[in-house]
N, C-alpha and C positions, 0 to 999 in steps of 0.2 A: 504494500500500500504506500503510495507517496504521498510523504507530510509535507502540509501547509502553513506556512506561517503565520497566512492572512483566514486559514479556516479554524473558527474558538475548539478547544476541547468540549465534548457534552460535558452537562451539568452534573458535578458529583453528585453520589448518592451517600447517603449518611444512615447508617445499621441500626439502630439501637433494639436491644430483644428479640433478634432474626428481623424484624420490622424496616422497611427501607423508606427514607422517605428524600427528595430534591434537598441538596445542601445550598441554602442562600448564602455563600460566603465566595466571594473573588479568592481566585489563585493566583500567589505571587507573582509578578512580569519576570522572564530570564530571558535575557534578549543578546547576541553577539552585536558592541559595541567598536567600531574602529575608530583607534588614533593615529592621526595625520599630524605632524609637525612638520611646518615650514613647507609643505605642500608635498610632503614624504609619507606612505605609509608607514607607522611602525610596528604594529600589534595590534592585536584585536581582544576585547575584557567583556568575559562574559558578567554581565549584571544585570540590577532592576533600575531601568531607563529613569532615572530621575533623579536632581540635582547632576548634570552630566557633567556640565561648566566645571563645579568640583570634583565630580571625581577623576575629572582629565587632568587640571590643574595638579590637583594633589598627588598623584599621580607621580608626574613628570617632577614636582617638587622632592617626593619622598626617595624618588631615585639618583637625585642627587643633580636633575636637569634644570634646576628652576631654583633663585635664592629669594625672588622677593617679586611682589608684582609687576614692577617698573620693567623690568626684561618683555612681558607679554603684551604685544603689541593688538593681537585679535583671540579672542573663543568664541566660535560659533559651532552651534550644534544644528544637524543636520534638521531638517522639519521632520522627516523619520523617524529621526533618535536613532539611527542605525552606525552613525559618523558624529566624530567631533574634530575641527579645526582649529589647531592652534599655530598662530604666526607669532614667533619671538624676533625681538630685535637685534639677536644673533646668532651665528651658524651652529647647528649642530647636528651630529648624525646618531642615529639608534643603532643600539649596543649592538656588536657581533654576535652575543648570545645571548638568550634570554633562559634563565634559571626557572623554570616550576617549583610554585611552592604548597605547601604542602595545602589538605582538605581544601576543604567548599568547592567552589566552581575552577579551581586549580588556576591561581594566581600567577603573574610572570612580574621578576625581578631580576637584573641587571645586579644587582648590591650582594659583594658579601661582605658578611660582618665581620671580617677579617678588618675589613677596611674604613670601619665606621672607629672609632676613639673615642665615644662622650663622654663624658660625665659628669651627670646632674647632681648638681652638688646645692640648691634650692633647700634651703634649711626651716621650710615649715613643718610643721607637726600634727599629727591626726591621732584623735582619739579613737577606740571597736565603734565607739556612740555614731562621731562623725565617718567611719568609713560605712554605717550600716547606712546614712543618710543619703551617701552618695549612691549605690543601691537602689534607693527610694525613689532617688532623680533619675534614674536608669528604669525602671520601672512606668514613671507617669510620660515617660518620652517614649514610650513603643507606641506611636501612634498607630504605622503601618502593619505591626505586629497582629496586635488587636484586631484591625479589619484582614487581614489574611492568614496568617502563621506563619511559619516555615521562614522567616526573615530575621535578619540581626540587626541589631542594633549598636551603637556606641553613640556615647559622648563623652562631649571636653567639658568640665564643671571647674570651675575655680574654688571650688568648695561650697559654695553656696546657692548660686546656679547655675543651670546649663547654658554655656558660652555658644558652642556648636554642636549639631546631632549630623549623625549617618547611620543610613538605611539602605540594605540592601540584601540580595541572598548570599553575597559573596563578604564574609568579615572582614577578608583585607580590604576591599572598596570602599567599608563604612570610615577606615582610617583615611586612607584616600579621600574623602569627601571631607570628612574634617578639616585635613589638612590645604585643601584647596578654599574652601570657606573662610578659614583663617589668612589666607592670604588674598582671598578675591575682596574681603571683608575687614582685611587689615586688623583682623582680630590679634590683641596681646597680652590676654590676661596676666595677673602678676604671679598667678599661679594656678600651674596645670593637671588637673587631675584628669583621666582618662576612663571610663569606663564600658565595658564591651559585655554582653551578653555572648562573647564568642571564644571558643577556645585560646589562651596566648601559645602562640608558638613561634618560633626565632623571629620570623617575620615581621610577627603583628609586634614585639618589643623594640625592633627597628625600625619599625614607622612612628612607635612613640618615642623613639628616641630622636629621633628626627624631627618629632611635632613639638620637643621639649619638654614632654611629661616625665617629670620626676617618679609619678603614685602611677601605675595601671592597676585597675582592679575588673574579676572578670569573676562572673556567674559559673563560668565552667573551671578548668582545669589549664595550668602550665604546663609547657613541654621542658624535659630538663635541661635542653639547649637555649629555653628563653630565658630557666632559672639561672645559668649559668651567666649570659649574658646580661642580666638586670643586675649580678652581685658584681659584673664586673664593669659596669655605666652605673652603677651608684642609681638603680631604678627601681624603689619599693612595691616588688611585684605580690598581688595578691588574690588567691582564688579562691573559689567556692563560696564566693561573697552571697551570704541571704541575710534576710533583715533582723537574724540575732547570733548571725556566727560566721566565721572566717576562716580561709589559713593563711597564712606569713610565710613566703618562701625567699625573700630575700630584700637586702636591704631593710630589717627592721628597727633601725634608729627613729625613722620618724612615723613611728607607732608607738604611744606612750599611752601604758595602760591606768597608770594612778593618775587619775585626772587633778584632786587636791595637791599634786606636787606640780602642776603645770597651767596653772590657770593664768599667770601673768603670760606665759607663750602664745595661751588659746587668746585672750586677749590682745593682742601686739599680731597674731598670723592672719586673725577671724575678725 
């Protein structure tokens, strides 16, 4: 049978007690997305068409092609959604190899961590109280989640709100999108906290380290090459975040559990 792009799937059906009834809920968009720079194709990102502008931007930024808005001369996204255009104010050509990385809709990266050196060295402090909060703001920003499933989420919080959000089926594009909105948007909060409904693994802690987040926290689980990398970028990495319990895999100085020995910090950070 030849599949169509432009023909919808039928309407799921939804079981309950052998009983079958029409499922009223939309299915995620996964759509192949191509990037052109400077009128070159580079790659193509399989994701859910929206916010493209960021996740093109963020993108090219997180791989090391992009320092700051001033270089992006034009984004335009195709009236399909199937292309994005982006013209810089200076020459450059797409990598000779492109690295797969790991789960979701199987990401490409140019970047090894060989070659990144950060270290966030950002000396605010979080109490279990305020990382369950950040959680909380993780939680009331699944917008798209809610109406569909099957989508991630992240966002950038300063600890108090949500700065920038990304959405998509693919985790690494939700950093992608962040990271383009911070610079399409000249966003610079004074301090980044990061949170993802999606597995961390090497990847997803070099795009926050690239975004500048000192704190990532995630609902799911760390791979032991992100924990390895976050102890060695000074990056407070943390998983299995729910709204009354945690774990701590690295970097924990700025997690302080006796609140009464820190309160002129929370005051002076918060």
């Amino acid at each position: 049978m030849k599949l169509s792009s432009s023909t919808p799937p039928p309407l799921p059906l939804r079981f309950v007690a052998g009983e079958s009834e029409p499922l009223q809920r939309q299915i995620i968009t996964e759509q192949p997305v191509s990037l052109t720079v400077n009128g070159k194709a580079w790659l193509t990102l399989m994701c859910t068409p929206i916010d493209l502008e960021a996740l093109a931007v963020g993108f090219l930024f997180n791989e090391g092609v992009l320092k700051n808005r001033a270089e992006i001369e034009v984004v335009q996204v195709c009236p399909n959604k199937d292309n994005v255009d982006i013209w810089l104010n200076h020459a450059t050509e797409p990598p000779e190899n492109w690295r797969r990385t790991s789960g979701c809709t199987g990401g490409k990266t140019s970047v090894s961590p060989e070659r990144l050196r950060p270290h966030l060295q950002n000396g605010f402090v979080l109490t279990p109280w305020q990382v369950q909060e950040q959680v909380e703001l993780l939680n009331r920003a699944q917008t798209l989640y809610r109406e569909t499933g099957g989508v991630h989420t992240s966002i950038l919080t300063d600890g108090q709100e949500v700065i920038a959000r990304g959405e998509d089926v693919g985790r690494h594009n939700t950093l992608d999108k962040i990271a383009g909105q911070c610079l399409l948007q000249n966003l610079h909060p004074a301090r980044k906290i990061l949170v993802t409904s999606g597995r961390i693994s090497s990847e997803m802690i070099q795009k926050a380290a690239r975004i500048g987040a000192p704190v990532v926290i995630s609902r799911t689980s760390p791979t032991s090459l992100s924990a390895q990398l976050a102890h060695a970028w000074g990056i407070t990495l943390i998983g299995y975040a729910r709204r009354n319990e945690f774990t701590l895999y690295a970097t924990p100085e700025r997690i302080v559990q006796k609140t009464e020995t820190i309160l002129p910090l929370l005051r002076s950070n918060f």
